[in-house]
C-alpha positions as CSV (number, residue, x, y, z in Angstrom):
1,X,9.4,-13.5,-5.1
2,X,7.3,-15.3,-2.5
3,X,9.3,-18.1,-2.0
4,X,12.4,-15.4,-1.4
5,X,10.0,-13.7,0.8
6,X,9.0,-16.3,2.9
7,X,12.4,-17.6,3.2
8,X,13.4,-14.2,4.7
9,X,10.6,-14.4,7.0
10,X,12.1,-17.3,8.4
11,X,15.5,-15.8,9.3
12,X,13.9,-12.6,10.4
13,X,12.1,-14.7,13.1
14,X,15.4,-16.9,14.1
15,X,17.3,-13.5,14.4
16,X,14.6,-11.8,16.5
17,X,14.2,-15.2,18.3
18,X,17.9,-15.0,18.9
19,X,17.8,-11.1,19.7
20,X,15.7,-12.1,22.5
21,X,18.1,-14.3,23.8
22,X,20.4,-12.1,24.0
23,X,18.6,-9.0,25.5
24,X,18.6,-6.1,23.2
25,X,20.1,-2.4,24.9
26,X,17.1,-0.8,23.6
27,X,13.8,-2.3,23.5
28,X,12.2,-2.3,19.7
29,X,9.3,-3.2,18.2
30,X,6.7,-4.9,20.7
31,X,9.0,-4.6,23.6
32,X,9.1,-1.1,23.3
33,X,5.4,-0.5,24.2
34,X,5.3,1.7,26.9
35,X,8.9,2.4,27.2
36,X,8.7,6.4,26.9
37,X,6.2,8.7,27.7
38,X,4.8,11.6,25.3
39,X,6.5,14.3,26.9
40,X,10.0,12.6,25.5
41,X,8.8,13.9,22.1
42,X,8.5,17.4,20.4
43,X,5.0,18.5,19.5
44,X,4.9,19.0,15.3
45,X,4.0,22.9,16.0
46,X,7.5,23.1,17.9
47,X,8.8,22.2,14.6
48,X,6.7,24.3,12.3
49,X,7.9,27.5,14.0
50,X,11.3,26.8,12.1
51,X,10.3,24.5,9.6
52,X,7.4,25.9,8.4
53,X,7.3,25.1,4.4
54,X,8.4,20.9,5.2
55,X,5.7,21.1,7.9
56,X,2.6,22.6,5.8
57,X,4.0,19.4,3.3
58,X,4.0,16.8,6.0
59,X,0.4,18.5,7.0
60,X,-1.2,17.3,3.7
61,X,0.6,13.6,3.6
62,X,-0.7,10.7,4.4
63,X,2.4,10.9,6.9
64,X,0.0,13.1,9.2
65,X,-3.0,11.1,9.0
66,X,-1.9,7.9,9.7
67,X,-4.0,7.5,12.7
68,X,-6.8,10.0,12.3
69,X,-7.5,9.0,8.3
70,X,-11.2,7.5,8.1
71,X,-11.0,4.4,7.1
72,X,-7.9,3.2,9.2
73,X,-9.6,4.9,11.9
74,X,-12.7,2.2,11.1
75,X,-10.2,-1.1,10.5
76,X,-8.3,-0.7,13.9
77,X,-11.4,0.1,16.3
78,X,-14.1,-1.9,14.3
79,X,-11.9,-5.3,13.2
80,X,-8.4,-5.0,14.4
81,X,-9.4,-4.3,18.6
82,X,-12.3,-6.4,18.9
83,X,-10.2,-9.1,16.9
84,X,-7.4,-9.0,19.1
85,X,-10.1,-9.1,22.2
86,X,-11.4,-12.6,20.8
87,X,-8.4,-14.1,19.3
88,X,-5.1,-14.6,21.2
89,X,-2.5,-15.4,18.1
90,X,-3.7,-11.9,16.9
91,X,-3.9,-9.8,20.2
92,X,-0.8,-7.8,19.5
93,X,-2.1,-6.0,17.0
94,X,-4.4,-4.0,19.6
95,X,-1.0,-2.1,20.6
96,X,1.0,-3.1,17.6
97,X,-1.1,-1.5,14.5
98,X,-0.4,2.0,16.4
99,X,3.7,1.0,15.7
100,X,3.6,2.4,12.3
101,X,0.5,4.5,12.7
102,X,0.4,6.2,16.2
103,X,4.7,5.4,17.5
104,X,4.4,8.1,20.3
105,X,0.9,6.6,21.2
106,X,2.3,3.0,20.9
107,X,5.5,3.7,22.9
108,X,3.6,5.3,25.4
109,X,1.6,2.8,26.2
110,X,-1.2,4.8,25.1
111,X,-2.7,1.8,22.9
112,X,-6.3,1.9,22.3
113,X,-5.4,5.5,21.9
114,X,-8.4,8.0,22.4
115,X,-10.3,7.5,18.8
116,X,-9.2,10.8,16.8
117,X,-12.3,12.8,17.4
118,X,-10.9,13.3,21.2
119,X,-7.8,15.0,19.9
120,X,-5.1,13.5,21.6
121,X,-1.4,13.3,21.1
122,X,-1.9,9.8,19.0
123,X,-3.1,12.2,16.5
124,X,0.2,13.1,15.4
125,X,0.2,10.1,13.6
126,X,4.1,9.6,12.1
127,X,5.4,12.9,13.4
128,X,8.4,14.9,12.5
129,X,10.0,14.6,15.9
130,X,9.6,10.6,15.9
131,X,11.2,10.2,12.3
132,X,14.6,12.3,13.0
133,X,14.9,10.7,16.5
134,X,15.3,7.1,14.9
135,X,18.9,5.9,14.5
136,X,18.3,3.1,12.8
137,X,16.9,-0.5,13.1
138,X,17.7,-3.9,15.0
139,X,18.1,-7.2,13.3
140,X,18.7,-8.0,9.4
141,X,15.6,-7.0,7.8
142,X,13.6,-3.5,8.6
143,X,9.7,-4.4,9.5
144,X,7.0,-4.5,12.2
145,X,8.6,-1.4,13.5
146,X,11.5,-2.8,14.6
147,X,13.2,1.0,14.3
148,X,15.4,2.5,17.2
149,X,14.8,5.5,18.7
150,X,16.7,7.8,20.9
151,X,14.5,10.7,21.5
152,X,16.0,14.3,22.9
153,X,17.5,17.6,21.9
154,X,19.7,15.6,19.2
155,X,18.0,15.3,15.9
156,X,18.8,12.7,13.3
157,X,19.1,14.3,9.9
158,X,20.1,13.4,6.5
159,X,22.9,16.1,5.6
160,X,25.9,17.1,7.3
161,X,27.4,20.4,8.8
162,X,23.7,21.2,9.7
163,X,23.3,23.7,13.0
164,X,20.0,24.8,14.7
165,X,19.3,27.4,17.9
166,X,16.6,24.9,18.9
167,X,18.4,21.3,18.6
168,X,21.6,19.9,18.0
169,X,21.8,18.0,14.6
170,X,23.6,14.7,13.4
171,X,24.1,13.4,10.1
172,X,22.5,10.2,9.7
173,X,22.8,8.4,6.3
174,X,20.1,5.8,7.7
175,X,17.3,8.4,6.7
176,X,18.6,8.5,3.0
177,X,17.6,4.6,2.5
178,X,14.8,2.8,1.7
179,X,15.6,0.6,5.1
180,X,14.4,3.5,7.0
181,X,10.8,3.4,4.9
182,X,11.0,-1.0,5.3
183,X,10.4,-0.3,9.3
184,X,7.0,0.2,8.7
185,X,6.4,-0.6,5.2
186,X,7.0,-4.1,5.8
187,X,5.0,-6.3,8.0
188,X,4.9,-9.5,9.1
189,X,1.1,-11.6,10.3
190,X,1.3,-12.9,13.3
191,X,1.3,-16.2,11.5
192,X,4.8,-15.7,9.7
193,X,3.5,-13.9,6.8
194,X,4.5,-11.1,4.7
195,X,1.6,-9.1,4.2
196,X,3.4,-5.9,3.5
197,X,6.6,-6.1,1.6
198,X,7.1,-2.7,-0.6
199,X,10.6,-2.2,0.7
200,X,11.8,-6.0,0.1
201,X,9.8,-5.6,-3.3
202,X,12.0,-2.4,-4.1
203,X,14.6,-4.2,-2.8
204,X,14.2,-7.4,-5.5
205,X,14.0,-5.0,-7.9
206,X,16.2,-3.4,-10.7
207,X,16.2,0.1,-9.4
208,X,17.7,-1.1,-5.6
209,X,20.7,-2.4,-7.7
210,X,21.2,0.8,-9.5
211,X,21.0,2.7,-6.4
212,X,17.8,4.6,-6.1
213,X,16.4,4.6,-3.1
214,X,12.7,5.1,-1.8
215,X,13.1,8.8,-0.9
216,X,14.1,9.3,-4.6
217,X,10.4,9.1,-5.5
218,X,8.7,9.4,-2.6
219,X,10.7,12.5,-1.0
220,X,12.0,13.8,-4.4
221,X,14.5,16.7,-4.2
222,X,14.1,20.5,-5.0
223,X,16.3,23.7,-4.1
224,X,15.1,25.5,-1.0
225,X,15.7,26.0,2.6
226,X,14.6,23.7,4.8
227,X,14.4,25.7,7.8
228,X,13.9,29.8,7.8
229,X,17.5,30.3,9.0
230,X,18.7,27.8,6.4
231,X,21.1,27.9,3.6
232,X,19.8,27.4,0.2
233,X,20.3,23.8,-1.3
234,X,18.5,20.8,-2.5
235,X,15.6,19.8,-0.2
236,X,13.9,16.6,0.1
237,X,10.0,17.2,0.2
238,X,8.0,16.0,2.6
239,X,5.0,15.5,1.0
240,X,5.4,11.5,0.8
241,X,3.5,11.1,-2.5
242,X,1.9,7.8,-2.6
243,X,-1.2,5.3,-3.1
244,X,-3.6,8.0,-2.2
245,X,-1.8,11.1,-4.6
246,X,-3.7,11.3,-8.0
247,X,-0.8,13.0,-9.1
248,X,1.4,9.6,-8.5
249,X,-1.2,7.5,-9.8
250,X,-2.0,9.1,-12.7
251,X,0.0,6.9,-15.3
252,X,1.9,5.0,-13.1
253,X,0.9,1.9,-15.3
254,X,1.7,2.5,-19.5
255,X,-1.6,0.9,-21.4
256,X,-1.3,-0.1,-24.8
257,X,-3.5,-1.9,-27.4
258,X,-4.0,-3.7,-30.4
259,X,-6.1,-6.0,-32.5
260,X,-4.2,-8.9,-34.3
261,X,-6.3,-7.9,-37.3
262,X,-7.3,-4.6,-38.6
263,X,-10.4,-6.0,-41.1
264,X,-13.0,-8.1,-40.3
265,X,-15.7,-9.6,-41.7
266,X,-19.3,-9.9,-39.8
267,X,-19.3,-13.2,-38.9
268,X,-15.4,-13.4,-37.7
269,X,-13.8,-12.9,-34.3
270,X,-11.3,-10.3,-32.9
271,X,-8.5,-10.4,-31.0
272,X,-7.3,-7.3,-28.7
273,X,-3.9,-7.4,-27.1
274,X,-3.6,-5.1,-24.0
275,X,-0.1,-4.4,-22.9
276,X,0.4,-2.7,-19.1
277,X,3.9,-1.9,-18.5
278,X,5.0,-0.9,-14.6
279,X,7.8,1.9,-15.8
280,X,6.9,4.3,-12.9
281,X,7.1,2.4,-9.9
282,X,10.4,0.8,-8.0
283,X,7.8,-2.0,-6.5
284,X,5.2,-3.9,-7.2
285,X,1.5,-2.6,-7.9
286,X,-0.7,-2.3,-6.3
287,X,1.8,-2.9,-3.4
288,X,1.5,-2.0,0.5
289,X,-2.2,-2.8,1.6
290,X,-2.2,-5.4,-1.1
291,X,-5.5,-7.1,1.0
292,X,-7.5,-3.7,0.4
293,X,-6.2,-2.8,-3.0
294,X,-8.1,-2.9,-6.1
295,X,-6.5,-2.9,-9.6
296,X,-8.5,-3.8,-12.4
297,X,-8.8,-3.7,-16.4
298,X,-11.7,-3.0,-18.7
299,X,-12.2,-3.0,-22.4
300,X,-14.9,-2.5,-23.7
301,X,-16.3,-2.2,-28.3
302,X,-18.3,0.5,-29.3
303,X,-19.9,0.0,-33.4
304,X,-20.6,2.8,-35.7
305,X,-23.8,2.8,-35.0
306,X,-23.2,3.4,-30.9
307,X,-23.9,-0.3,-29.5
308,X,-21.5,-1.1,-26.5
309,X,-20.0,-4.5,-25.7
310,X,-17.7,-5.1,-22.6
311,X,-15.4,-8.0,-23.1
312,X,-14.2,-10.7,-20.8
313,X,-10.5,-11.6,-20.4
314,X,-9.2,-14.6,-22.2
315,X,-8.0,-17.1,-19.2
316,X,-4.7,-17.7,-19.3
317,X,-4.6,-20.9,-16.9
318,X,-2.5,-20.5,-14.2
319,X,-2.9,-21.8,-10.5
320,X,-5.0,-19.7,-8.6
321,X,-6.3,-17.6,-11.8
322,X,-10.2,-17.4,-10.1
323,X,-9.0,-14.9,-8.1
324,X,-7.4,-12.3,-10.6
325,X,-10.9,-12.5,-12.7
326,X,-13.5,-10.8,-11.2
327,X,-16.7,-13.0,-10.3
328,X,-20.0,-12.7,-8.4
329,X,-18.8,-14.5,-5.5
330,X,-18.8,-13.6,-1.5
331,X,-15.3,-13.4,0.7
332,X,-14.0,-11.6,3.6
333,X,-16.2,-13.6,6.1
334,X,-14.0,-13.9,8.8
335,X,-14.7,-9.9,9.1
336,X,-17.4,-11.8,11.1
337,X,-15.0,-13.1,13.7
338,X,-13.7,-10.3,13.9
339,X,-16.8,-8.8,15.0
340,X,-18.4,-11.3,16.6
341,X,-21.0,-12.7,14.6
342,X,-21.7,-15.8,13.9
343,X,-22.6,-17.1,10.5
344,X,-21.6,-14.0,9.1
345,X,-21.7,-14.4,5.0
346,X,-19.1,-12.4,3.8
347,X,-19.6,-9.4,1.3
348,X,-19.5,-9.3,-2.7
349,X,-15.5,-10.4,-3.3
350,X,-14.9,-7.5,-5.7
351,X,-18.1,-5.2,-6.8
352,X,-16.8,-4.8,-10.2
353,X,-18.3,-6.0,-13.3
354,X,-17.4,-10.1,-13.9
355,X,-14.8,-11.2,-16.2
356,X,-12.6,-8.0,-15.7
357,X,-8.7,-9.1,-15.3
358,X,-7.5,-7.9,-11.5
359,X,-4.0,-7.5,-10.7
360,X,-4.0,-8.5,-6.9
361,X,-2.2,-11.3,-4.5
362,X,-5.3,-13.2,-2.6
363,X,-4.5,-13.5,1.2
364,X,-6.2,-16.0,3.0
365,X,-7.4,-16.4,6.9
366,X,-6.1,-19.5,8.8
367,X,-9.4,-21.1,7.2
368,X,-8.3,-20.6,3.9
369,X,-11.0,-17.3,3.4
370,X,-10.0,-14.6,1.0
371,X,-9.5,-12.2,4.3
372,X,-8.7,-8.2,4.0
373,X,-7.6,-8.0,7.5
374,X,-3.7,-8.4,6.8
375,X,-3.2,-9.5,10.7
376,X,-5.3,-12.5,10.4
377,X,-3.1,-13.6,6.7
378,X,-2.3,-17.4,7.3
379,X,-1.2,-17.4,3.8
380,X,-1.0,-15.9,0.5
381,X,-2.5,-16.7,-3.1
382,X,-1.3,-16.3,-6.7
383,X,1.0,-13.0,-6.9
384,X,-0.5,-11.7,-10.2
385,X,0.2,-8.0,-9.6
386,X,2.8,-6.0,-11.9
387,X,6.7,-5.5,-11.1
388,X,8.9,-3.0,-11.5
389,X,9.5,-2.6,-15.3
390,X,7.1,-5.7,-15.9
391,X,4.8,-6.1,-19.4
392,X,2.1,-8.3,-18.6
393,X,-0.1,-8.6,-21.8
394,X,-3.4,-9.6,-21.4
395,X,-5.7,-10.7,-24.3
396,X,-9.5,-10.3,-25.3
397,X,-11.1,-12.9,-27.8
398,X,-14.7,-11.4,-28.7
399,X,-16.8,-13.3,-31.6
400,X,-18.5,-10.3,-32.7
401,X,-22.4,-10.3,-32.3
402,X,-25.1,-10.7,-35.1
403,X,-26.0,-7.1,-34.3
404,X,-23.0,-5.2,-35.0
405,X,-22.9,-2.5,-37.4
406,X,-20.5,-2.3,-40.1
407,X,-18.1,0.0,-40.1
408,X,-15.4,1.0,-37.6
409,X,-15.3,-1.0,-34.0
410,X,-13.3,1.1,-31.3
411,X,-11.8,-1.0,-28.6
412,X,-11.5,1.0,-25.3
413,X,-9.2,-0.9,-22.3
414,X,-9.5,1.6,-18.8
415,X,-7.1,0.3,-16.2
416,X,-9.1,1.7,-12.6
417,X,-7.8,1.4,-8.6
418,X,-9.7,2.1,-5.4
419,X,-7.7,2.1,-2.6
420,X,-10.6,-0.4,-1.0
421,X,-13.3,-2.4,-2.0
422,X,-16.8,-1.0,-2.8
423,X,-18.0,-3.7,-0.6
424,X,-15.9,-3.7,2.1
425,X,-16.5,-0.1,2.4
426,X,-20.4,0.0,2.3
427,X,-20.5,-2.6,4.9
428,X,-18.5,-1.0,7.4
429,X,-19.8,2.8,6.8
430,X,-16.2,4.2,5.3
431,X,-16.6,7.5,3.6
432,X,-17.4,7.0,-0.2
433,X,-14.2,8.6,-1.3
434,X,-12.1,5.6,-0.1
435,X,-13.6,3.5,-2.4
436,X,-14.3,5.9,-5.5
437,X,-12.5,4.2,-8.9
438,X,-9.5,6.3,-10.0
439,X,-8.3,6.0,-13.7
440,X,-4.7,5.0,-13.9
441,X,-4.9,5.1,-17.3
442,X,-6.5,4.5,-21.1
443,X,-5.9,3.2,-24.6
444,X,-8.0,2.4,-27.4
445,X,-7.5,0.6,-31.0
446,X,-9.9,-0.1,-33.5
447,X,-10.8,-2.8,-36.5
448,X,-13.1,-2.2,-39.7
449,X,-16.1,-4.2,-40.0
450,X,-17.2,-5.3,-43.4
C-alpha cells in the first residue's frame, strides 16, 4: 500500500507541476489563498433558517469544529505557525492547515485567523455554504484541498429536481463520492509524503470496488426532509460520524480469543491467540491523523485466587516491529524546533504500559525522529495498522508464575484508542478528554490450572 501510495504521490506532483504550466482557470489549493473574500459566502445561520434539522447535525460534528476544536486549536498556533516562521520547506502550512480546517478563512486570506476565542468568521470551520459551492476538484487525485469552488446563489447539491426560494439548486453527483471527502482527507507533507490517505485507503480497498462510497457510512441515509418546505425522502445526515463518535468506535474492531490449550499443569506455559478483525471500517485503522492516533491491545490473567498478570506480546519479527510494541522510550523531539528550543528531549513515545502490541504507521522528521507533526513527515515507518476486512492475530506466550493458584485462569485482551498521546497532550496543556482511552472493544478466554 505504501509503495502504491508513494507512487501516486509522484504523479500527483508531475500533474500539479504540469497544471502550473499550463495556468489553471480557477486557482486551487495554495493558489487560491486570498482569492475571495468572506462576504462571497453564506453565513451557516442563513442556512439553518431553512435547514434547520441538517444544521443542528452539522452543529455537533466535528464538521463545525474544525477550527475552534481544542487541541487543533493548540497544534496550528503552538507547532504548526511558529514552525512555519522558522522553517521555509514547511512555511505553507501557516496558511495551508486552514485549507481543510478554516476554507473561507484560508481563501480569504484571513490566515493566522483570529484564534477562536475572538469569534471570527474562521470559526465556521467546514461550513455548509463552502461544501455545496464546490464543483469538483483539479488534477487526478483529490488532496491538499485541491477542491473547486464557485461560490454564489447556485448551490451544489446531491439530488435532482431540487428548488429553493432562497438559492437556485444543481445536481452535482461529485458530492455523492468519496473524491469529494479525498480533498481534504488526503494530504500530502511538504516533503512528498502521504500523511493522510483515508480516501486512497478506501479507495485500495474492497468496498470502493463494490461501490460504496464514504458518505455511505459517514453521511448514512434516513427518510426526512431536508429543508422545511421539502418533500419527504431519503436524507443523508450530516452528522459526519467519525474518529471522535463513541458510537462509531464502539466495535469498530471484532476481538476474539483463545488459548491453544484448555488444561494446564503448574509448571507449563500458555498460549493465547487474539484475533482483531477490521469488519466495520472501509479504511484502514486508526487512519486520518495516523501521527496522533493511538491503538493498542492488552491482555491481561487473573487466577482463582485474584492475582493479576499483564502479558507482553510475542514478537513477530518484522522490519520496524520496535515501533508497534510499546517501550519506555522518548520521541517527538523535533516538537522542539518547532518551538524553538534547543536540546529539547522529546516526551515519553507512547505512555502506555511496555510490551503492549500498537497498531500504528511511525512517521519520521527529516532526521529520522518519530515526529507527530504530519507537515514535518520526511518519511514513513512500518504500516502495521488494520485494513479493511483484515485479521491480524496476535499471540501471547506467558510461562505461568510459581504463584499461581490452581484453578481457572481468565485471559482478558482490551483493545483501547485515544485520539492523542497522553504525553503529547500533558506537554502541550490539551484538555484531558483528547487523550482519555476509549474501549474499542473486549474478549476473554480461560484455561484450567492443575
Amino acid at each position: 500500500m505504501i509503495s502504491r501510495i508513494l507512487a501516486i504521490g509522484l504523479a500527483v506532483l508531475a500533474g500539479a507541476a504540469a497544471a502550473t504550466a499550463a495556468g489553471a482557470a480557477v486557482p486551487v489549493s495554495d493558489a487560491a489563498h486570498g482569492t475571495r473574500s468572506y462576504d462571497d459566502y453564506e453565513k451557516p445561520q442563513a442556512c439553518a433558517t431553512c435547514h434547520d434539522d441538517l444544521f443542528q447535525q452539522w452543529k455537533q460534528s466535528m464538521m463545525s469544529q474544525a477550527y475552534t476544536h481544542h487541541w487543533d486549536e493548540i497544534e496550528y498556533f503552538e507547532l504548526a505557525v511558529p514552525h512555519a516562521e522558522r522553517d521555509e520547506k514547511v512555511a505553507g502550512v501557516k496558511a495551508g492547515c486552514n485549507g481543510c480546517h478554516a476554507p473561507t478563512a484560508f481563501l480569504a486570506g484571513d490566515t493566522p485567523p483570529p484564534r477562536p476565542e475572538a469569534g471570527s468568521r474562521a470559526n465556521e470551520s467546514v461550513h455548509c455554504d463552502h461544501c455545496h459551492t464546490v464543483t469538483g476538484f483539479e488534477g487526478d487525485v483529490p488532496f491538499n484541498f485541491n477542491w473547486i469552488t464557485d461560490p454564489g446563489r447556485r448551490k451544489q447539491g446531491p439530488k435532482p429536481g431540487v428548488t429553493s426560494p432562497h438559492h437556485d439548486t444543481v445536481e452535482n453527483p461529485f458530492l455523492r463520492t468519496g473524491d469529494f471527502c479525498g480533498t481534504c482527507h488526503n494530504e500530502m507533507s511538504p516533503y512528498g509524503v502521504w500523511v493522510k490517505s483515508t480516501h486512497l485507503e478506501w479507495k485500495d480497498g474492497p468496498y470502493y470496488a463494490q461501490g460504496v462510497q464514504c458518505q455511505d457510512c459517514h453521511m448514512p441515509r434516513a427518510e426526512g426532509v431536508s429543508a422545511r418546505m421539502g418533500q419527504p425522502g431519503p436524507v443523508a445526515q450530516h452528522l459526519f460520524h467519525g474518529a471522535h463518535d463513541h458510537g462509531k468506535l464502539n466495535g469498530a474492531i471484532e476481538l476474539r480469543m483463545n488459548p491453544l490449550e484448555r488444561e494446564l499443569e503448574l509448571d507449563d506455559t500458555a498460549v493465547i491467540k487474539v484475533q482483531l478483525f477490521n469488519g466495520k471500517c472501509g479504511h484502514k485503522v486508526p487512519s486520518g491523523s495516523v501521527e496522533d492516533r493511538l491503538l493498542w491491545l492488552e491482555v491481561t490473567a487473573t487466577d482463582s485466587a485474584g492475582r493479576a498478570w499483564r502479558l507482553p506480546v510475542d514478537r513477530k519479527g518484522f522490519e520496524g516491529e520496535e515501533y508497534t510494541i510499546a517501550a519506555d522510550v522518548l520521541a517527538y523531539q523535533d516538537m522542539g524546533d518547532a518551538r524553538g528550543l534547543e536540546g529539547f528531549a522529546g516526551v515519553q513515545r507512547d505512555g502506555i504500559a511496555s510490551g503492549n502490541r500498537i497498531f500504528r504507521m511511525p512517521y519520521f522528521d527529516p532526521q529520522g525522529r518519530m515526529t507527530m507533526q504530519q507537515w514535518n513527515t520526511a518519511s514513513l515507518g512500518v504500516d502495521y495498522r488494520i485494513g479493511p476486512r483484515e485479521t491480524k492475530v496476535e499471540t501471547f506466550t506467558w510461562e505461568l508464575p510459581a504463584e499461581v493458584a490452581p484453578g481457572r485462569v481468565t485471559f482478558r485482551a482490551v483493545l483501547n484508542y485515544q485520539l492523542l498521546m497522553a504525553p503529547v497532550a500533558e506537554y502541550l496543556k490539551v484538555p484531558a478528554e483528547e487523550a482519555a482511552p476509549h474501549v474499542i472493544n473486549v474478549a476473554e478466554t480461560w484455561v484450567e490450572v492443575y
